[in-house]
C-alpha positions in Angstrom: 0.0 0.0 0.0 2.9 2.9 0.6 4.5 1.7 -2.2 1.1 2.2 -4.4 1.2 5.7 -2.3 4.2 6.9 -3.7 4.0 5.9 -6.8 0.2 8.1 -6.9 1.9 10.5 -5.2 4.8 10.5 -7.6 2.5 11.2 -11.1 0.8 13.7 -9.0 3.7 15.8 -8.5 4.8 15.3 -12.1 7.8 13.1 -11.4 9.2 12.4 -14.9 8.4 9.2 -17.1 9.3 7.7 -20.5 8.9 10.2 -22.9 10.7 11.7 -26.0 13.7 13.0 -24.8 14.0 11.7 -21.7 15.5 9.2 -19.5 12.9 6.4 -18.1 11.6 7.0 -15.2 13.0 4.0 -12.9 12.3 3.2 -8.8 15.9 4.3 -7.9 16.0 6.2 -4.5 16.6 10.3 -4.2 20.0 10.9 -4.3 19.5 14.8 -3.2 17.6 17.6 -2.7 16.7 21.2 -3.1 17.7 22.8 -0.5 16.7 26.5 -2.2 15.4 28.3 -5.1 14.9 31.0 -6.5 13.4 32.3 -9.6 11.7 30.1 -12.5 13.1 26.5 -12.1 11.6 23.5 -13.2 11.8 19.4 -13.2 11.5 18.3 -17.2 8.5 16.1 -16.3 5.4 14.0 -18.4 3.0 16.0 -19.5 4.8 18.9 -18.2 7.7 20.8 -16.1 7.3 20.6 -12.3 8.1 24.1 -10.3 11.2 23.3 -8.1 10.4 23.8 -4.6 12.1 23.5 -1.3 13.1 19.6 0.3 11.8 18.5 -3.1 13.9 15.2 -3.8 15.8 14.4 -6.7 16.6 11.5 -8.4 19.5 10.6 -10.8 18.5 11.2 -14.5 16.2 14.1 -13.9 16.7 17.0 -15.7 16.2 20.1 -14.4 15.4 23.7 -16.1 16.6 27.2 -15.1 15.1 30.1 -16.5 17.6 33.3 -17.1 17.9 34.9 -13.7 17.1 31.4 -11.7 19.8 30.0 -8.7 19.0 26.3 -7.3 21.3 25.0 -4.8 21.0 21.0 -5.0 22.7 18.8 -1.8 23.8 15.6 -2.2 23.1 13.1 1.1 24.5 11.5 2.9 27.8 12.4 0.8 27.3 16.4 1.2 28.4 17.4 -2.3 26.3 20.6 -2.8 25.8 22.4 -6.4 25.0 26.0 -7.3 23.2 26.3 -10.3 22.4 29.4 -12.0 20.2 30.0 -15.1 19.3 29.6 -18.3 20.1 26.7 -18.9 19.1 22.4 -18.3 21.4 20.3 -15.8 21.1 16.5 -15.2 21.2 15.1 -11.7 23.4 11.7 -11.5 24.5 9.7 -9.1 26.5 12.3 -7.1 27.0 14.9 -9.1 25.1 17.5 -11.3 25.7 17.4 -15.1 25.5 20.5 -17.2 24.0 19.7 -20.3 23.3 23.4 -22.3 24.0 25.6 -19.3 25.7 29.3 -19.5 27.2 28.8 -16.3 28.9 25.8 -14.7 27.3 24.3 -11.4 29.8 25.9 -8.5 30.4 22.9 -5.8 31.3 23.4 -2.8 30.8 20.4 0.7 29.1 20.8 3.7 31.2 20.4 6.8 32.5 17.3 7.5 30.8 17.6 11.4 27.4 17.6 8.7 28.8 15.0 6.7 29.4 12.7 9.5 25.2 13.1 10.7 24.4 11.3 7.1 21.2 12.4 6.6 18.8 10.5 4.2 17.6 12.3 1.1 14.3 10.2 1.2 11.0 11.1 2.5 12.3 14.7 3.5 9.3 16.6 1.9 6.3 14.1 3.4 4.7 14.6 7.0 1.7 15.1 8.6 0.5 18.5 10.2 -0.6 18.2 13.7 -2.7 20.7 15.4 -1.4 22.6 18.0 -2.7 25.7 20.3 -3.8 26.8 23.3 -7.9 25.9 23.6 -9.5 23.9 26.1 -10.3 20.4 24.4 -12.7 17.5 25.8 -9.7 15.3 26.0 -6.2 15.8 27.0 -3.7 15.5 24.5 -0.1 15.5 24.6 1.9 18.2 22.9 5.4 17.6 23.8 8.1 15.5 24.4 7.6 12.7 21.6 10.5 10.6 20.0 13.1 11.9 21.6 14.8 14.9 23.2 18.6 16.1 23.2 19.0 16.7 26.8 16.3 16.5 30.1 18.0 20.1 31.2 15.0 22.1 31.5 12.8 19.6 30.2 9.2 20.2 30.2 5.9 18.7 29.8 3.3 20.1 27.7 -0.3 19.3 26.7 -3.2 20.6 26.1 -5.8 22.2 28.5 -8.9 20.6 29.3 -11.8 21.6 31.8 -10.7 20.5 34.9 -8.8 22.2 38.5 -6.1 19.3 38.4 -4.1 17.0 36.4 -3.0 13.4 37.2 1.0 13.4 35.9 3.0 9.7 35.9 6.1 9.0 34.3 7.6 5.4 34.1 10.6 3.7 32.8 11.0 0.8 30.8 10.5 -1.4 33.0 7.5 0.1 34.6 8.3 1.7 37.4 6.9 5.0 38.5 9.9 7.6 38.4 7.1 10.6 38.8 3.3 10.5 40.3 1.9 13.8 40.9 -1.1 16.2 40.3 -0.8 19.5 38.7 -2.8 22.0 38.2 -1.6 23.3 35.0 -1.0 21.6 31.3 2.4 21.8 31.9 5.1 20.5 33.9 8.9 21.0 34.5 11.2 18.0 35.6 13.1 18.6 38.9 16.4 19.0 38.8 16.9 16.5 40.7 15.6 13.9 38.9 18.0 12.3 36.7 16.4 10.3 33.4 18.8 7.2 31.7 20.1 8.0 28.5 19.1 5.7 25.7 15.7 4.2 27.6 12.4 4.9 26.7 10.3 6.4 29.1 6.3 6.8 28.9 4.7 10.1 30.7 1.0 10.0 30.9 -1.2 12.5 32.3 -5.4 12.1 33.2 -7.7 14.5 33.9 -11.8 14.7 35.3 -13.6 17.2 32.1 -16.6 18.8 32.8 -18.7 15.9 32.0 -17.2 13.8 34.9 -15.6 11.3 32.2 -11.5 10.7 33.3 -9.4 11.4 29.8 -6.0 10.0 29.4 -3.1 10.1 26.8 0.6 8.8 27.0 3.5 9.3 24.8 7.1 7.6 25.0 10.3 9.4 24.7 14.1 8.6 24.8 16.9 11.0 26.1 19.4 11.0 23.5 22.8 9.3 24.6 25.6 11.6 25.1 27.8 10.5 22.2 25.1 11.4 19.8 24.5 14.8 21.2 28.0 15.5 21.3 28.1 15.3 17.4 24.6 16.9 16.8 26.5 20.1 19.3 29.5 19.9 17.1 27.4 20.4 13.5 25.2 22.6 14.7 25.4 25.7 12.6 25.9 29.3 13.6 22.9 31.1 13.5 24.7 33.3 10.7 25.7 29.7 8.7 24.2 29.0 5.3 20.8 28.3 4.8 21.5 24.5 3.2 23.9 24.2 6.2 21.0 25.0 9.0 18.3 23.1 6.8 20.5 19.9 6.6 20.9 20.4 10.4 17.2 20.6 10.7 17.0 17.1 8.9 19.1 15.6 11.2 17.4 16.6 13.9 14.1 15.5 12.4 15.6 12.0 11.4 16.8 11.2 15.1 13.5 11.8 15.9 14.2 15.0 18.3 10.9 16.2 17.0 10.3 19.1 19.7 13.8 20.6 18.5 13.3 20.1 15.3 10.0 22.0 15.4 11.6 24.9 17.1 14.6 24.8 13.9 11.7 24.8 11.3 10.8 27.9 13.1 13.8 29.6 13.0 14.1 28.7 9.3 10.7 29.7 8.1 11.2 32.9 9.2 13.8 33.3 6.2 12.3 30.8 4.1 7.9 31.1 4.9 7.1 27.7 2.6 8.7 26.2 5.4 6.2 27.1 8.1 3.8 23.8 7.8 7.2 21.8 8.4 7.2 23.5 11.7 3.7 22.8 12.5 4.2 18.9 11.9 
């Protein structure tokens, strides 16, 4: 069924079959992506070219088209390679590298950093995600807003969900093996973690929290997490770019953080990124 998904998704979006002139379209996986654009770009596509657009993925064969006056910067992953490509002119995307075929300009390559390389984020699936909802009104059931997946660090860590009709909250959290590290009411849809609690790196831990609505029916939701082990924060620290850094730099980072499924941080990078790039702001809402 997800395979019959992409493939529907695929023609929707114009991803390029056997035509006249072009290569066939095969199953091979994305070697890259568009990490910006700018100007009138296209994917040579059946029946027609396909606007390039940001975290669009790219596989080798496709052509793409750059109108006079157009820059697309294409980044190769997990190797890093990343192309500047400046129009008029058609480019083909191989393996891992970018072929000009009638440009005026040569492609300008450049890498990431290695501390980027060494994250080896995945070129697939980058553009796909659902949008959750998020906000601050009272609903009939409580639902958790964050953490999920993972988190970097428990520094500061703090529960969120959101509010429902009720004076208190019941808040548990247990580890692995079941055991009640937290039991407490509270009487707001949030709560910090003592500082003197210390969470195991690398074990999941589920936090639930119940709550009486108006209706006097109990609601309950849980969510798991895992604190990220040290190692791998260590080298998510060292590639994390300067907030000055290149935007393919910070959106790779994003990526990473997204892939190691640090989903409240990665939220918070979308932010920061959509304020200099707004298609980005439903990534941030996921």
């Amino acid at each position: 069924m997800k395979r019959l998904l992409k493939i529907l998704l695929g023609v929707a979006l114009g991803v390029p079959m056997l035509a006249a002139g072009q290569a066939p379209q095969s199953d091979a996986p994305p070697v890259a992506i568009i990490s910006d654009a700018q100007g009138e770009a296209f994917v040579m596509a059946n029946p027609g070219p396909v606007r390039l657009t940001l975290l669009r993925e790219l596989q080798p064969g496709q052509v793409l088209r750059l109108d006079a006056g157009s820059k697309v910067i294409v980044v190769f992953l997990p190797g890093g390679q990343v192309y500047e490509l400046s129009g008029a002119g058609r480019f083909r995307v191989r393996a891992k590298t970018i072929e000009p075929l009638d440009a005026r300009n040569p492609p300008r390559k450049r890498e990431l950093p290695s501390s980027l390389q060494q994250l080896a984020v995945k070129p697939s699936d980058v553009s796909q995600g659902a949008v959750i909802m998020r906000g601050g009104a009272v609903s009939e059931r409580v639902v958790l807003i964050r953490p999920s997946n993972s988190i970097t660090s428990q520094q500061g860590m703090v529960f969120e969900w959101r509010p429902v009709a009720t004076t208190v909250y019941r808040f548990l959290l247990v580890d692995e093996q079941g055991n009640k590290t937290i039991e407490t009411d509270v009487g707001e849809p949030r709560y910090e973690l003592p500082p003197g609690v210390t969470l195991a790196e690398g074990k999941p831990y589920v936090w639930v929290v119940s709550a009486r609505n108006q209706r006097g029916v109990t609601t309950e939701s849980a969510a798991e997490f895992t604190i990220l082990p040290s190692v791998q924060r260590s080298a998510l620290e060292a590639a994390r770019p300067a907030t000055n850094a290149d935007f393919t730099e910070r959106l790779v980072f994003a990526l990473a953080l997204e892939q190691r499924g640090l989903k409240d941080e990665a939220t918070r990078y979308w932010s920061e990124l959509a304020s200099d790039r707004p298609e980005l702001r439903p990534r941030a809402e996921r």
